[in-house]
N, C-alpha and C positions, 0 to 999 in steps of 0.2 A: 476511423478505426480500421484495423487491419479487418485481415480477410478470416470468417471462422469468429468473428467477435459474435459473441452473445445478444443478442437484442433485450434491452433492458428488461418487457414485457414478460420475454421467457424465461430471463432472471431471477424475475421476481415473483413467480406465480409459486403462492406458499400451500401451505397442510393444507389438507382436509379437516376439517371439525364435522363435527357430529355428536350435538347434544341439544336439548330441548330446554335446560336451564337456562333462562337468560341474564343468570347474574353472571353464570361461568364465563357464557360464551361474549360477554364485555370483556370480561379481561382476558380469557383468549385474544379476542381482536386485538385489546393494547399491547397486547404483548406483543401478536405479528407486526402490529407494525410498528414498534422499537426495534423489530428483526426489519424492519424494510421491505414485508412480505404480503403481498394483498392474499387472503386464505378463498376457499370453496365452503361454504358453509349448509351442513344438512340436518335437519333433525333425527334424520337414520340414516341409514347407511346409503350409499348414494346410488339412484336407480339405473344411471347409464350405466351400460357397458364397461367393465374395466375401469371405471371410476374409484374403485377403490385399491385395483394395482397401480394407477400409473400415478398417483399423489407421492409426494416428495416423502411426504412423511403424514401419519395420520394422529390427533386428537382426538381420544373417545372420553366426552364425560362421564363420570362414576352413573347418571342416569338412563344415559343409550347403552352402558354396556351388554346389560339385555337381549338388543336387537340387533348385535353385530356376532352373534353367538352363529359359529357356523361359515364365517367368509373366511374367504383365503388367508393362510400364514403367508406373513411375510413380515420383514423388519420395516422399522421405523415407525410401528402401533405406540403409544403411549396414553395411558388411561391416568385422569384427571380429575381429582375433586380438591374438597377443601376440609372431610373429615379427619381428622388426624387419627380417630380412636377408632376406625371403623374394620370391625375384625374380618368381615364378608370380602374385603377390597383385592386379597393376595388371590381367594377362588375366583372371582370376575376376570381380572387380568390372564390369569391361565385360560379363561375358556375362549378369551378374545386373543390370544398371544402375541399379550402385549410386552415388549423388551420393557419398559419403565413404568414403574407406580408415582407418580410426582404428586404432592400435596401444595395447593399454592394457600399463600402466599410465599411460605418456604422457597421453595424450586422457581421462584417466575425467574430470576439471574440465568439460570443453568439453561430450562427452556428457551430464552430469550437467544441464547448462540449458539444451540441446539435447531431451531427456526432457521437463525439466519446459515448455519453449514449447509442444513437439508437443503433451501433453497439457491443456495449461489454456489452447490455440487461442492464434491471434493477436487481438487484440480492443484496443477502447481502452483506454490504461489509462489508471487511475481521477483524476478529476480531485484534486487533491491539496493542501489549505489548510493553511495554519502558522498558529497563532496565539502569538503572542508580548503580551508589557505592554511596556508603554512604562518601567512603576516597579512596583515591589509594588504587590498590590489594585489592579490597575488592569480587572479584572474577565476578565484573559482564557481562564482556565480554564470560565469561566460562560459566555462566550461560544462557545469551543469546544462544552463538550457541548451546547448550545443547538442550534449547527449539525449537529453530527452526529443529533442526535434529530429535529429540523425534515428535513434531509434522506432519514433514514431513514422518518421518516410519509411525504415523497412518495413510496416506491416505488424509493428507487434503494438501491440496494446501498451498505451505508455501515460505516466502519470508523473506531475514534476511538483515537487510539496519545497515550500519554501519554508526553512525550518531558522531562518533569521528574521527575528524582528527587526533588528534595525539595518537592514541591506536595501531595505527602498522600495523594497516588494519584485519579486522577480518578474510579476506580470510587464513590469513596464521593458524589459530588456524582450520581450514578447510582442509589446506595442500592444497590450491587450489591457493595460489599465485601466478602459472606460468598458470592459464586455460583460457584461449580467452575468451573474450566477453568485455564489459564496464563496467569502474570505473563512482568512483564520478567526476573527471575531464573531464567526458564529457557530461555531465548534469549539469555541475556548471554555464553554461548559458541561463539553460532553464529558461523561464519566461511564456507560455504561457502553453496551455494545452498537458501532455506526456498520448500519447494514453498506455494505459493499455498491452494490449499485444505486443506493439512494445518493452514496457522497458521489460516486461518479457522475450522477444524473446530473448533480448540483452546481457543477463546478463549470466555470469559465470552458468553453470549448477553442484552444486555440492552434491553429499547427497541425492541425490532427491529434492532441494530445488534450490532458485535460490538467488543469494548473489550478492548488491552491497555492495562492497567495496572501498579502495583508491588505488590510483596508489602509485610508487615508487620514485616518481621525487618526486619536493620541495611541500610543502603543497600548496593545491589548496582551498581556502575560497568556500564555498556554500551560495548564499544568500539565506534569508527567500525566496523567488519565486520559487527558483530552487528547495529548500526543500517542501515547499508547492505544487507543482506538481507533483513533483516524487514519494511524500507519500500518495497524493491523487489517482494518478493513479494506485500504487502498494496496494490500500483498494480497488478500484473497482473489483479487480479481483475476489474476497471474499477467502475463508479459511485463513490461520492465517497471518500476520506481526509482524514481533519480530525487534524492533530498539533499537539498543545497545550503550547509550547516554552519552556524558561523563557529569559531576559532575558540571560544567558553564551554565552556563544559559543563553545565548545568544540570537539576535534574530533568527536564523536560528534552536536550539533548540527549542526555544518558540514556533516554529510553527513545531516542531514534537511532543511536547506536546501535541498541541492544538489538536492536529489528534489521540493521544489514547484513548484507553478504558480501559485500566488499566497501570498504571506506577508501575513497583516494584525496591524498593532499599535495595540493599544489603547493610546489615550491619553486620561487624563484631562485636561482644560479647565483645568490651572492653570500657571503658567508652571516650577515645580520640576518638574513632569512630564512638558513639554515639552523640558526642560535633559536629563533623564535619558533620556527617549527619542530624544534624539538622537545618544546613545552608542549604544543599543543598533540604531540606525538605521545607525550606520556601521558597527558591526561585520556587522551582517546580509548588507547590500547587498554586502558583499566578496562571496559567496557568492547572494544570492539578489538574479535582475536584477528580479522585479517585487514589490513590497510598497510597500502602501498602509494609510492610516491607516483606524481608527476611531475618532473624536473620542466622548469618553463627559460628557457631563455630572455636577453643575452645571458653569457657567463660573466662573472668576474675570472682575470688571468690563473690559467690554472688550474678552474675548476667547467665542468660539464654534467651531464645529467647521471652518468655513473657514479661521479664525486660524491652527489647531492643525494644521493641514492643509501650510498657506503655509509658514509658519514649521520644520517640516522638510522641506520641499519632496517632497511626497510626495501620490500623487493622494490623493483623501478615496472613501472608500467611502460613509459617512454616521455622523450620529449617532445613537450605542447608546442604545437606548430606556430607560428607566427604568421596572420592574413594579414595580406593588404586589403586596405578596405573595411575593413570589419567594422571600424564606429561610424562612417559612411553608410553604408548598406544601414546601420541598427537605426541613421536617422534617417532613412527612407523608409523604415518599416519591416526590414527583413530582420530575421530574429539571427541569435550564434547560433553556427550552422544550417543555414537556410539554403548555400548555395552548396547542393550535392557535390560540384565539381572543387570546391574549397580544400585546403589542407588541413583543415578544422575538420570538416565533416567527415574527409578520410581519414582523420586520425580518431574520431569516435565510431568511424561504422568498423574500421579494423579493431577499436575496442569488443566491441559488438560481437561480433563475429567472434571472436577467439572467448568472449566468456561464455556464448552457448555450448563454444567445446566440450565433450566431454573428457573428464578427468580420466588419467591414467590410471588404474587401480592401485598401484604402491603409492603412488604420486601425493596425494591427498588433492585438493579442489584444483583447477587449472587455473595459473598466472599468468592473466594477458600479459603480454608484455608488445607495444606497436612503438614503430620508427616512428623517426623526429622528422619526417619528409615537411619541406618547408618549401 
């Protein structure tokens, strides 16, 4: 991980609770840790020092509110029961000033991503690349982990989500097919909120980077929910997301769209390529407002990466360099973009670079746009 990364530890240290019911303070607990969140648990308010300013966020059961009568204001108080007719509940919370009244079992959904913000801070979140082909072999899984290992050598926090079933599993262009941790088959039943650092904890550690991938067994479907969470939680963490997406447009796609900040698609230089990325260009754009090409060489006569560009009317980021070496080096173990000095990895760290730029204020968002240095 880069420098300035989080330690899981301090990630994930969740509320304060503070109640003496112990039917509460169970589902209190399930519910942190569906946030991914280990809590501090007191039966009154807590006796250290400062214990009760420096908690992320505080839990007070309808039964301790009582004894919290008199501590410091401050936000992120929320007082907790399960009576729903209980007229006494609005005076309690003023005297504790507490921002929310929540009745569970109603509210556990809202608390539940309420939990996981307080504890994994408010922060940017992570800047977030799709990459897609224009056609088969149009190189864009290569490109993907390219950026995600170029990104991860700078220092930024970086996460690479394999968002095609049937591509083979991007682990293996990693060399990391056989490394512990979780596939997409074990999140392909998630529906509710995936805490942030629990999926990072989870995950294959490779490159400096952290990679879901697919398992080995028969194909495992993701719905839109399970995709929707997983991509939501892997932005909270902030620094990059590189999703490597096949060419359909599904709903479980549609809503890794819906989650970028930039889509690029790879297109090769010849005009059947162009034709078929122009399908996959309409179905995209339904769902993602900014995607730009990469024009990949050779050309067919005539045409170059401005052609390819024009011709789906789509800005051009630049053209994808051509390694020597590159399926050499991947069967010795080195991933795309592994060699710094490559024309690969300078053409994703100059990606890099130019999309932390910030935007010109008339401008709207800034469009990398990097040379075809080959």
């Amino acid at each position: 991980m880069g420098e300035g990364a989080t330690s899981v530890e301090e990630r994930r240290t969740g509320p304060l609770i503070v109640t003496e019911d112990a039917e509460l303070l169970d589902d209190l607990l399930r519910l942190c840790a569906a946030a991914g969140a280990v809590p501090e648990v007191h039966q009154g308010p807590p006796g250290e020092r400062g214990g009760w300013e420096r908690a992320p966020m505080i839990l007070v059961g309808d039964d301790a509110a009582r004894m919290c009568r008199g501590l410091t204001r401050r936000p992120g108080v929320m007082l907790v029961g399960r009576d729903q007719d209980d007229p006494d509940v609005w005076r309690r919370a003023v005297e504790i000033g507490a921002e929310y009244v929540l009745r569970l079992p109603d509210s556990e959904g809202w608390l539940v991503d309420q939990i996981a913000n307080a504890v994994e801070g408010v922060g940017r979140s992570a800047l977030t690349v799709g990459v897609m082909g224009g056609r088969g072999g149009s190189g864009a899984s290569t490109l993907a982990c390219a950026l995600a290992v170029t990104g991860a050598r700078s220092g930024r926090r970086t996460m690479l989500i394999d968002g095609d079933p049937l591509g083979g599993g991007i682990d293996v262009l990693l060399g990391g097919e056989a490394s512990e941790g979780l596939r997409w088959p074990d999140f392909a039943r998630s529906k509710g909120r995936v805490g942030g650092g629990a999926l990072e904890e989870s995950l294959p550690a490779l490159h400096g980077l952290r990679v879901l991938s697919w398992g080995r067994d028969d194909e495992v479907a993701v719905p839109p929910q399970a995709m929707r969470s997983v991509l939501a939680a892997a932005r909270r963490l902030g620094g990059v997301v590189v999703v490597d997406l096949p060419r359909r447009v599904d709903e479980s796609v549609a809503e890794a769209l819906a989650q970028l900040d930039v889509g690029l698609l790879v297109v090769p230089g010849e005009l059947r390529a162009v034709a078929a990325a122009q399908r996959v260009a309409s179905s995209a754009r339904l769902v993602l407002k900014d995607l730009r090409v990469v024009a990949r060489g050779p050309y067919a006569a005539g045409l170059d990466e401005h052609w390819v560009a024009q011709a789906l009317g789509l800005p051009l980021v630049g053209d994808l360099p051509t390694e020597a070496g590159l399926a050499s080096a991947q069967d010795s173990g080195a991933p795309p973009g592994g060699n710094p000095h490559g024309a690969l990895a300078r053409f994703c760290a100059a990606f890099w670079e130019l999309a932390d730029a910030p935007a010109c204020p008339d401008s709207g968002p800034a469009r990398p746009r990097v040379g075809g240095a080959r």
